[in-house]
C-alpha positions as CSV (number, residue, x, y, z in Angstrom):
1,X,-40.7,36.1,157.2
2,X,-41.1,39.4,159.1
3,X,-42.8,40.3,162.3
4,X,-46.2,40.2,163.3
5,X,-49.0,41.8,160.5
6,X,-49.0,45.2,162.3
7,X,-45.8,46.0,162.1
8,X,-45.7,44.8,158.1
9,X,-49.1,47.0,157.7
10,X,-46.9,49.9,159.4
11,X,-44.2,49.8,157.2
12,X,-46.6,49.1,154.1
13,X,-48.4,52.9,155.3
14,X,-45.3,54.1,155.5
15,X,-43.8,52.9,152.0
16,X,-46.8,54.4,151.0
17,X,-46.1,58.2,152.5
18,X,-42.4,58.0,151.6
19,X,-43.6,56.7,148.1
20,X,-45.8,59.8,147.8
21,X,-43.3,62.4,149.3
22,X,-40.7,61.4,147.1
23,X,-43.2,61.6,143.5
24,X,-43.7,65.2,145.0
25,X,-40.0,66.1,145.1
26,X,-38.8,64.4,141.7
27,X,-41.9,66.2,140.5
28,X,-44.7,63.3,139.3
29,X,-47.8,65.1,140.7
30,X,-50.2,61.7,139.2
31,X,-47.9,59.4,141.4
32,X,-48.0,61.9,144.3
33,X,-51.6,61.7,144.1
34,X,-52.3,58.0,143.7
35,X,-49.9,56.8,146.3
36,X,-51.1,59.1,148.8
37,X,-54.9,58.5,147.3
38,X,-54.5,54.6,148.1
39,X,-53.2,55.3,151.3
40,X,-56.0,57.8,152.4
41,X,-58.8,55.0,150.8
42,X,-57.2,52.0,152.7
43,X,-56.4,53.9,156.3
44,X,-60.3,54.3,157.5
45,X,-61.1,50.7,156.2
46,X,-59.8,48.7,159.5
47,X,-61.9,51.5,162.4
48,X,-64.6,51.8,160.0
49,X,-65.1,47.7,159.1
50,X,-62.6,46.0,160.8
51,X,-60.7,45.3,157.6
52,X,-57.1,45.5,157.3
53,X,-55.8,45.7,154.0
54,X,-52.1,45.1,155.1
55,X,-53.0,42.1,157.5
56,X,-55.2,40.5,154.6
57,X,-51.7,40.5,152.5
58,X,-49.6,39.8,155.4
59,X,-51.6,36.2,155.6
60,X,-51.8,35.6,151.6
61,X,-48.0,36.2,151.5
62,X,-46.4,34.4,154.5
63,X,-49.7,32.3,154.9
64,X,-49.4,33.2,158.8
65,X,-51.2,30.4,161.1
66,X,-52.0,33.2,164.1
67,X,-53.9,35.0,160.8
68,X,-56.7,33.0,161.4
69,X,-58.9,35.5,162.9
70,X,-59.0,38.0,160.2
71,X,-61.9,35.7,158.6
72,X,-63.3,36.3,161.6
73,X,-62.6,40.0,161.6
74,X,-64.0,40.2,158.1
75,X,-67.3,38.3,158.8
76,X,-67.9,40.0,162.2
77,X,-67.0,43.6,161.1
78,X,-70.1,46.4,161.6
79,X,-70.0,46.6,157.6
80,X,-71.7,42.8,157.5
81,X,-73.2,43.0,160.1
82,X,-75.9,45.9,159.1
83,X,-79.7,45.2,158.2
84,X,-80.3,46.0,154.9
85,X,-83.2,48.7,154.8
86,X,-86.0,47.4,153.5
């Protein structure tokens, strides 16, 4: 199992960049762009909502027991949390 979820989220953000760079140097412009694409959608999630794409898969894979509070990240975030205009 490997370290803590940031660490794993780190490394999964950068798979992701090196993923990208390399499509753009062997020449596959659609990978360039989806790899980087995926990366730029899930980057703003975890300031934005408090959601952490890589943590989420951190606990489904290794089913972490100090994971516990990212239910409670995902329920508390500012995305849940606002009123819906009426």
């Amino acid at each position: 199992m490997p370290g803590r979820p940031e660490p794993f989220t780190q490394g999964i953000g950068l798979a992701f960049g090196v993923l990208g760079a390399l499509a753009w140097v062997v020449g596959v412009p659609t990978a360039t762009v989806v790899s980087v694409g995926l990366l730029a959608a899930a980057a703003p999630l975890e300031p934005m909502s408090a959601v952490c794409l890589g943590c989420v898969a951190y606990r489904f894979l290794w089913e972490c027991g100090g994971c516990t509070d990212i239910n409670v990240r995902l329920w508390s975030s500012p995305a849940s949390s606002v009123p819906a205009r009426s």
